[in-house]
C-alpha positions in Angstrom: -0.4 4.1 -14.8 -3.4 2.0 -14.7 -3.8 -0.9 -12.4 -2.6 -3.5 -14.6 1.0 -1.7 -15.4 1.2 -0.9 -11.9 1.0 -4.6 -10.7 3.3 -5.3 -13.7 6.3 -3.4 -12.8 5.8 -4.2 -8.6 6.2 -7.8 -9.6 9.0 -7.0 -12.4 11.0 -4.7 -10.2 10.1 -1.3 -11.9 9.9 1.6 -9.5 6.2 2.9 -9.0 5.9 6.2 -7.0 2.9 7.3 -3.9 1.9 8.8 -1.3 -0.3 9.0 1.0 -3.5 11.2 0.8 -6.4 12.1 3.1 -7.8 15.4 2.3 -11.2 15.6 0.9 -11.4 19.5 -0.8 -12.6 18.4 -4.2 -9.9 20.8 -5.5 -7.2 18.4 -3.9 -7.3 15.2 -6.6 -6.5 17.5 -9.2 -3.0 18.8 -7.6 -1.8 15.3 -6.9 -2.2 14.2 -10.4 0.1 17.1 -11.3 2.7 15.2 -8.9 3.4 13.0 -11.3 2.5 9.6 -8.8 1.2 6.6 -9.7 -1.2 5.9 -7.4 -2.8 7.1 -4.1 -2.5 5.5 -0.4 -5.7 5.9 1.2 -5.6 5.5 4.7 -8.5 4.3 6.6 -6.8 2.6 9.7 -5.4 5.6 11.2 -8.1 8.5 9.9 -11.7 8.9 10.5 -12.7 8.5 7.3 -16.0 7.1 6.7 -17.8 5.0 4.0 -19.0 7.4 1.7 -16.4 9.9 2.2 -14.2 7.3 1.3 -16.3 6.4 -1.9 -16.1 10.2 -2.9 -12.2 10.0 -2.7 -12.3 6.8 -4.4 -14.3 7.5 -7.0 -12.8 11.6 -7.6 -9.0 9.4 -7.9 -10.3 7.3 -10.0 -12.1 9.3 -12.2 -8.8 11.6 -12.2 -6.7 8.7 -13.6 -5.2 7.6 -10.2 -5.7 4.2 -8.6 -6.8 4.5 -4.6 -5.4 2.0 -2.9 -6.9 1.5 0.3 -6.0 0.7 3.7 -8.3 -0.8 5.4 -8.9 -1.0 9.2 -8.3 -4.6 10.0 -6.9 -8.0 7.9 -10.8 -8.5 7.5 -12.3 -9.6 4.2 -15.1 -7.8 4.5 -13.4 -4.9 5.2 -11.6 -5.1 2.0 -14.8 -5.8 0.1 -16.0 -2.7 1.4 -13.3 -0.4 0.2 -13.6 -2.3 -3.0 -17.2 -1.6 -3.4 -17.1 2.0 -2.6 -14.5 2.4 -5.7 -10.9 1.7 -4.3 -8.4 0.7 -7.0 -6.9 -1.8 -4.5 -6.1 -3.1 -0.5 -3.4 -2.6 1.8 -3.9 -5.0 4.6 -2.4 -3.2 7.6 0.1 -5.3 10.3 0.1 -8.6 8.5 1.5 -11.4 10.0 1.0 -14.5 8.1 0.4 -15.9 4.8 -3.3 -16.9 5.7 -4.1 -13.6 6.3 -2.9 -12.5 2.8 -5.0 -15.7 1.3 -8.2 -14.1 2.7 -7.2 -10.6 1.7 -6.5 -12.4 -2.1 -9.7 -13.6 -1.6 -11.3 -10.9 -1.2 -9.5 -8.3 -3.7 -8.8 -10.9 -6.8 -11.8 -13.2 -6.7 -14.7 -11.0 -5.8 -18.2 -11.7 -5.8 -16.8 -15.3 -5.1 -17.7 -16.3 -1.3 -17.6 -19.6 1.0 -16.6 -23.2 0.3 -16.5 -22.0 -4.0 -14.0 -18.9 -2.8 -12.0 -21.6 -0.7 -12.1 -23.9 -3.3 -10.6 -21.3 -5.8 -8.1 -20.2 -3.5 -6.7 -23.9 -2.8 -6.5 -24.7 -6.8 -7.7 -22.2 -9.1 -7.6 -24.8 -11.7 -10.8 -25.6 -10.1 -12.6 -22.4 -11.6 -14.2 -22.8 -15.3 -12.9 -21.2 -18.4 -15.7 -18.9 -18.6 -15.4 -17.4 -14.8 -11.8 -17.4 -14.4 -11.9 -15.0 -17.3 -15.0 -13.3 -15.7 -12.6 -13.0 -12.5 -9.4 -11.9 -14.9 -11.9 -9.2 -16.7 -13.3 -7.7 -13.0 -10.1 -7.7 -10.8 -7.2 -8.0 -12.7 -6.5 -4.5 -12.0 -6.8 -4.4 -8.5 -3.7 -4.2 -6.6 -2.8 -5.9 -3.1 -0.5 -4.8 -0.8 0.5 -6.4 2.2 2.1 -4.0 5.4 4.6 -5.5 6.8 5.4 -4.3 10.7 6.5 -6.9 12.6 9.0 -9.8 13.8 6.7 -12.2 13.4 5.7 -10.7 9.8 9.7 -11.0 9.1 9.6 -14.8 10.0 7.0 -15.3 8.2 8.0 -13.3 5.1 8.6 -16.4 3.0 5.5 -17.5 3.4 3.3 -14.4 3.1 5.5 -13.5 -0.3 4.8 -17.0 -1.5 0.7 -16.4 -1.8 -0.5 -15.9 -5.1 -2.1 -12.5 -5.8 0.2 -10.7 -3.5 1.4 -7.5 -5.3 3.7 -5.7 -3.1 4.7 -5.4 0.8 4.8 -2.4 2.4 7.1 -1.1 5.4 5.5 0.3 8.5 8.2 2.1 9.9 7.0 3.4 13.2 5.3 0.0 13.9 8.4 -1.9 13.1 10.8 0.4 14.8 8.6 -0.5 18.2 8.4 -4.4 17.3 12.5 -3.9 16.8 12.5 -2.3 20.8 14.0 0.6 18.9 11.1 2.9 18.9 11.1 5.8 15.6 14.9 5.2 15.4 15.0 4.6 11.9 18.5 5.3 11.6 19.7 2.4 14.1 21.4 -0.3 12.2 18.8 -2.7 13.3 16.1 -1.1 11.7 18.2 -0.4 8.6 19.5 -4.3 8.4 15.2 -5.1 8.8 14.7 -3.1 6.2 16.8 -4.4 3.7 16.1 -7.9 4.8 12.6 -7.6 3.7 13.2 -6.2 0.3 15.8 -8.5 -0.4 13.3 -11.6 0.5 10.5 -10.0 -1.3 12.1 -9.4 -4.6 13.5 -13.1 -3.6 9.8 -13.8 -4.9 9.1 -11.6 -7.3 6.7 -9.2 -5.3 7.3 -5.3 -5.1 8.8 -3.9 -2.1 8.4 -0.7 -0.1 8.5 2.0 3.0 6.0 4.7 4.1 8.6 7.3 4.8 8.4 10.9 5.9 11.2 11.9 7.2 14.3 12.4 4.8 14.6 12.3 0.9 18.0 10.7 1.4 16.9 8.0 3.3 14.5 7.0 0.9 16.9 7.1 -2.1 19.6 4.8 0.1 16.3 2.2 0.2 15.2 2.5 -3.1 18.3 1.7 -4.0 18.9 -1.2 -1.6 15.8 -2.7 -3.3 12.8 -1.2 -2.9 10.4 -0.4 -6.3 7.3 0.7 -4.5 8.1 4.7 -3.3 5.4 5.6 -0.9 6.7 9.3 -0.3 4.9 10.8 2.6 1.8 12.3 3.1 -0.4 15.4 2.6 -0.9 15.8 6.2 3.3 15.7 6.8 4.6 17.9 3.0 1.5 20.4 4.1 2.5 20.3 7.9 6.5 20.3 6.7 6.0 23.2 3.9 4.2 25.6 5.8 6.1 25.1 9.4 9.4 25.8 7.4 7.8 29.0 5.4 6.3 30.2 8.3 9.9 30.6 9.8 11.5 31.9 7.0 9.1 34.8 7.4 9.4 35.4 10.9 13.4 35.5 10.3 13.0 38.1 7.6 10.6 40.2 9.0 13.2 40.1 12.3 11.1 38.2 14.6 
């Protein structure tokens, strides 16, 4: 799926499938487009992956038909400019908590090169933008996606809010994170977590955005969300199905070779 269709169905409720990649063997980006995923999760707040290793994934998913979708360190602008610049087929803005920091993060994603009082000016009324550079805008970002993480109480409160910010594409689940905001730390099977989750689907969809969870840990458990209301399937990792695979093989050769 390109950018554009994968925008479409978040916001129209289609199901669009991930996951989350780090490695950076050139031989890698060819395997995950035989996945059959949509688009890459890039993860750049919890790896050591620097600017112009990240511009070589980038640019290798890209060129291999799959939009990266970078997460970037902080709810910073600049930040998401960056990732943008080295190639990244979109943001996720990691523990957001309020709908301003989505409006810089829109900024930053859907109106680039715009900057200052001309940026906040656009972002208040983007009637205020001519004919001839609103198209310019359409033409440059319309296929870049935005994706918001959503990890907190707060972020719950303010859910409304945050979903109600033009340009927003999708939220995203951060289960560890907000199974410690819950008190309930990595018990993602505690009906608290559970009722959270379902909460923030239902709201989102409320408003027409896509909805997710980064999961890991259980195929059925993902299936029961998905079809509670999430559209956005962000399946795992490379780092957990290589971890997973090869822990399990491993002991299903030590068993038949009788040690």
């Amino acid at each position: 799926m390109t950018g554009r269709e994968i925008i479409q169905a978040l916001h129209s409720g289609k199901r669009v499938y991930s996951s989350a990649m780090v490695a950076t063997s050139p031989l890698w980006p060819n395997l995950v487009k035989q996945s059959g995923i949509d688009f890459v999760f890039v993860d750049t707040e919890h790896t050591p992956i620097g600017r112009e290793t990240l511009s070589w994934i980038c640019q290798t998913y890209q060129a291999s038909g799959l939009p990266p979708v970078v997460r970037i360190p902080c709810n910073d602008p600049f930040e998401a400019c960056k990732a943008l610049d080295a190639g990244a087929g979109g943001i996720i803005g990691p523990y957001v908590e309020t709908a301003e920091q989505v409006r810089g993060l829109v900024g930053a994603v859907k109106y680039r090169p715009l900057k200052g009082r001309r940026l906040q000016e656009a972002l208040r009324d983007p009637n205020t933008l001519e004919p001839e550079l609103r198209e310019y805008l359409e033409k440059r970002n319309g296929d870049k996606i935005l994706i918001a993480n959503i990890e907190s109480i707060p972020a719950m409160e303010n859910l409304h809010e945050i979903c109600s910010v033009p340009g927003l594409d999708s939220v995203l689940i951060g289960p560890h994170d907000l199974s410690c905001n819950l008190g309930i730390p990595e018990q993602y099977d505690h009906p608290r977590f559970d009722e959270a989750v379902r909460k923030i689907f239902r709201i989102a969809r409320e408003h027409g955005v896509g909805a997710g969870i980064h999961f890991w840990l259980g195929l059925e458990q993902e299936i029961t969300w998905s079809k509670a209301g999430g559209n956005l399937v962000m399946h795992s990792s490379d780092l957990a199905t290589f971890s997973r695979t090869l822990k399990s093989e491993v002991a299903q050769l030590r068993q038949a070779l009788g040690e």
